[in-house]
C-alpha positions as CSV (number, residue, x, y, z in Angstrom):
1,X,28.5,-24.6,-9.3
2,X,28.8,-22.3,-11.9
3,X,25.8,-23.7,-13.6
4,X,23.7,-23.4,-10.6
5,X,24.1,-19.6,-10.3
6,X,23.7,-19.1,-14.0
7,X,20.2,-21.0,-13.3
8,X,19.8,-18.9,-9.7
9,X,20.5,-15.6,-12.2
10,X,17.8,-16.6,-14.6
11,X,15.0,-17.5,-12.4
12,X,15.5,-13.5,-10.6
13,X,14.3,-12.6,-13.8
14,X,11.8,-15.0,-14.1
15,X,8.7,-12.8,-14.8
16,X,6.4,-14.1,-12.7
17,X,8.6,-14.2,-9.7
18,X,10.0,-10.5,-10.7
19,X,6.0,-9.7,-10.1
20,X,5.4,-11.4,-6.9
21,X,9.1,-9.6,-5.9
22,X,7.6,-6.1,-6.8
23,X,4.3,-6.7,-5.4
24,X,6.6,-8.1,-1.9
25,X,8.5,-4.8,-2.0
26,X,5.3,-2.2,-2.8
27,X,3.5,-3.5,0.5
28,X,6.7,-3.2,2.5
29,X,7.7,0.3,1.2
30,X,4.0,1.3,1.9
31,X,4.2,-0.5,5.2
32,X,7.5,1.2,6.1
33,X,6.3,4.3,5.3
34,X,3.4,4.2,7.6
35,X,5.7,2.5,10.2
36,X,7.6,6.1,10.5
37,X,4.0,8.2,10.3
38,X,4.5,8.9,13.5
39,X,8.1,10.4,13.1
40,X,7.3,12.2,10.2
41,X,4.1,14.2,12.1
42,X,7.2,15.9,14.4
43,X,9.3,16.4,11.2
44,X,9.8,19.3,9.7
45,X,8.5,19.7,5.9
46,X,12.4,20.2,4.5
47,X,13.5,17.2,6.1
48,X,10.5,15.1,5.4
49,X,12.3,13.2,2.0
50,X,15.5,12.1,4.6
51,X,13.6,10.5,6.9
52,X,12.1,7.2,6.3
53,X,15.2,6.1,4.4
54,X,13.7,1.9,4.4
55,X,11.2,2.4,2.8
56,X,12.2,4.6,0.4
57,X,14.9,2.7,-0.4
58,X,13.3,-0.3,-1.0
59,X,10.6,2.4,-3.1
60,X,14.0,2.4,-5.6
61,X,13.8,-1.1,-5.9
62,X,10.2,-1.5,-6.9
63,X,10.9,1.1,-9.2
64,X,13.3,-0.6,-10.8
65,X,11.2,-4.2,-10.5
66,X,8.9,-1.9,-12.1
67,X,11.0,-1.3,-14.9
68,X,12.5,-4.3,-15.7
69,X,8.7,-6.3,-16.3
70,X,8.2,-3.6,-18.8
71,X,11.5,-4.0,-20.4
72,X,12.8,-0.8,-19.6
73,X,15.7,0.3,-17.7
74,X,16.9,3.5,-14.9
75,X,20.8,3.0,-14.5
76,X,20.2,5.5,-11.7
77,X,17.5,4.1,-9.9
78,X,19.6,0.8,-10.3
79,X,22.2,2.3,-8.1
80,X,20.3,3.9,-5.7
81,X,18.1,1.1,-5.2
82,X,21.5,-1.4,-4.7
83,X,23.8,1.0,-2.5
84,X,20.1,2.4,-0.4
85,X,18.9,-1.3,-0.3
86,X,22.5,-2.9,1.3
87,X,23.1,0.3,3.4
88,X,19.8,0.7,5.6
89,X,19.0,-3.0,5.3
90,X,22.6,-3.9,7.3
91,X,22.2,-0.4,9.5
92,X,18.3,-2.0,10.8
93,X,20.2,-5.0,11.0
94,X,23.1,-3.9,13.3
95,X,20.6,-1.3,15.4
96,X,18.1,-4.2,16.3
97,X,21.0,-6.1,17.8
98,X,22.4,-3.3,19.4
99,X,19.0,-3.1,20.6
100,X,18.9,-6.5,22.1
101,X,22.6,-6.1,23.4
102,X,21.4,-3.0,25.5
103,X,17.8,-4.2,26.8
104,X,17.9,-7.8,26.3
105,X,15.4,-8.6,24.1
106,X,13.6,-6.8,20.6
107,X,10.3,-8.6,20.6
108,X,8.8,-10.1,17.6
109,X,8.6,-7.1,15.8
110,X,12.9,-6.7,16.5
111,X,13.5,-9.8,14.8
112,X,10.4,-9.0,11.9
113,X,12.8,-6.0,11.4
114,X,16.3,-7.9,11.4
115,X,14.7,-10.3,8.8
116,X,13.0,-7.8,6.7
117,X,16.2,-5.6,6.4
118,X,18.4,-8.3,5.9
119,X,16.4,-9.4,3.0
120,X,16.5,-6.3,1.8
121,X,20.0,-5.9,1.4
122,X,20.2,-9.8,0.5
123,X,18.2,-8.9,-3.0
124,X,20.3,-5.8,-3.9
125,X,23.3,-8.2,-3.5
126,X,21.1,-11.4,-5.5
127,X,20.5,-8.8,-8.8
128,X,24.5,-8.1,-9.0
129,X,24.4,-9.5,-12.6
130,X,21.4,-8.0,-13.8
131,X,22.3,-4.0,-12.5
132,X,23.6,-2.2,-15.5
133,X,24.6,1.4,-13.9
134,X,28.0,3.1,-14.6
135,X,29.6,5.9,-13.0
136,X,27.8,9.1,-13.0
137,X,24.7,6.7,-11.5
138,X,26.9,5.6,-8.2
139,X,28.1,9.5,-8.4
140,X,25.0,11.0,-7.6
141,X,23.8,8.1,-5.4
142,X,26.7,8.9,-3.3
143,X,26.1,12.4,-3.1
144,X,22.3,11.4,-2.3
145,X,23.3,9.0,0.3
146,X,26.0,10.8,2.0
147,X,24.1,14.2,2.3
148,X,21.2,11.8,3.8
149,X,24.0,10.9,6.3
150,X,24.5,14.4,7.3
151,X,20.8,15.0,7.4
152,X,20.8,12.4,9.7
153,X,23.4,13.0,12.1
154,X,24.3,16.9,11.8
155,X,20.3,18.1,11.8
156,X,19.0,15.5,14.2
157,X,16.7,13.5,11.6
158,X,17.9,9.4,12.0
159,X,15.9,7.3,12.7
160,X,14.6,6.7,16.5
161,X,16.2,4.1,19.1
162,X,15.4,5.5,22.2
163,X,17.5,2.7,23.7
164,X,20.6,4.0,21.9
165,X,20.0,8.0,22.5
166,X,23.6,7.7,24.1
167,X,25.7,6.3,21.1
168,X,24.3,8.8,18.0
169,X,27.9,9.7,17.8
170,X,29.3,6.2,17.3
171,X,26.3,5.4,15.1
172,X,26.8,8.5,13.6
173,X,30.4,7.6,12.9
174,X,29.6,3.5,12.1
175,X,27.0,5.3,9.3
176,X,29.3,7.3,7.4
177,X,31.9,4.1,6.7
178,X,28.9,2.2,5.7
179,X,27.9,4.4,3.2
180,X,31.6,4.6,2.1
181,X,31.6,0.7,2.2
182,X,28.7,0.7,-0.2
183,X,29.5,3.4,-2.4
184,X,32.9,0.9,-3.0
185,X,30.5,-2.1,-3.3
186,X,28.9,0.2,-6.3
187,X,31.9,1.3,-7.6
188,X,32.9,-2.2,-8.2
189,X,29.8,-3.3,-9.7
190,X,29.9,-0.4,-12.0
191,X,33.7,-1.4,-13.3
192,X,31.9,-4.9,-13.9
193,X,29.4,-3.4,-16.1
194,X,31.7,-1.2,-17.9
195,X,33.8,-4.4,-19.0
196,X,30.3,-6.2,-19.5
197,X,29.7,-3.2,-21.8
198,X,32.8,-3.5,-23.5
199,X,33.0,-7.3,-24.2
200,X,29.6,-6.9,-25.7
201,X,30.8,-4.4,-28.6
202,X,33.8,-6.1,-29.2
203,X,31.1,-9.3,-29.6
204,X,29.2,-7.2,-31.7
């Protein structure tokens, strides 16, 4: 077993399928990005960045995709990429069933959005070993995120579900503790690379 998960860690990094994985995520972030055009023409300019938070958390992640095929690391981007990633890709999970709970059906773009989100959150969780961010990196991703959620819920600026106009409050409230959930989910991470750091220089 744990053979097979050192070999499952490996091939992530596999360059050529790190490649085909950025290339995967630049179409969908520029796809997601045009997917909320339409939201972002009734926007105004100062909440513009808070927005279409998909796609630009999945942006993160080809950033750091990016990164990693040229060797290089972003111990920020790395935690904004993994808390954004697990965060909107469960929230786009949860809406589109409540979506289907409150109409009875999503089409096949619903369930295009329930895979593609849960894949997104399904990578962020897949690259555990390889993130290397500490503290200060989840510190400011937590600010980022958490002022996102007030953007969100205090100034009007989530994203749309017409269905669901009648729960923002609950989703409001269900938002905020996954963000907290998250930011924990970091946190931990983080205390694993801090031994992973340590056990290294005592190696050394």
């Amino acid at each position: 077993m744990i053979s097979s998960l050192q070999n499952l860690s490996a091939w992530l990094m596999y360059r050529p399928f790190l490649l085909l994985l950025f290339i995967v995520n630049l179409l969908g972030t520029i796809y997601g990005y045009i997917w909320y055009g339409w939201q972002l023409k009734i926007t105004e300019p100062k909440f513009l960045i808070f927005v279409p938070d998909s796609p630009t958390a999945s942006l993160f992640f080809t950033v750091v995709l990016g990164l990693w095929l040229f060797g290089k690391r972003s111990s920020l981007f790395e935690a904004l990429a993994f808390i954004t990633l697990i965060k909107y890709g469960l929230w786009a999970v949860v809406m589109n069933l409540l979506t289907l709970w409150q109409v009875g059906e999503i089409g096949w773009m619903g369930w295009m959005l329930v895979g593609s989100h849960f894949a997104m959150a399904l990578q962020a969780v897949l690259y555990i070993d390889h993130y290397r961010f500490g503290w200060w990196s989840v510190a400011l991703t937590a600010v980022w995120t958490l002022h996102n959620d007030v953007i969100d819920y205090v100034f009007g600026q989530m994203p749309i579900y017409s269905s669901l106009n009648d729960y923002s409050a609950q989703i409001g409230y269900f938002t905020f503790w996954l963000s907290i959930g998250c930011i924990a989910f970091a946190c931990y991470v983080a205390h694993l690379n801090k031994a992973y750091q340590l056990t290294n220089t005592d190696v050394s």
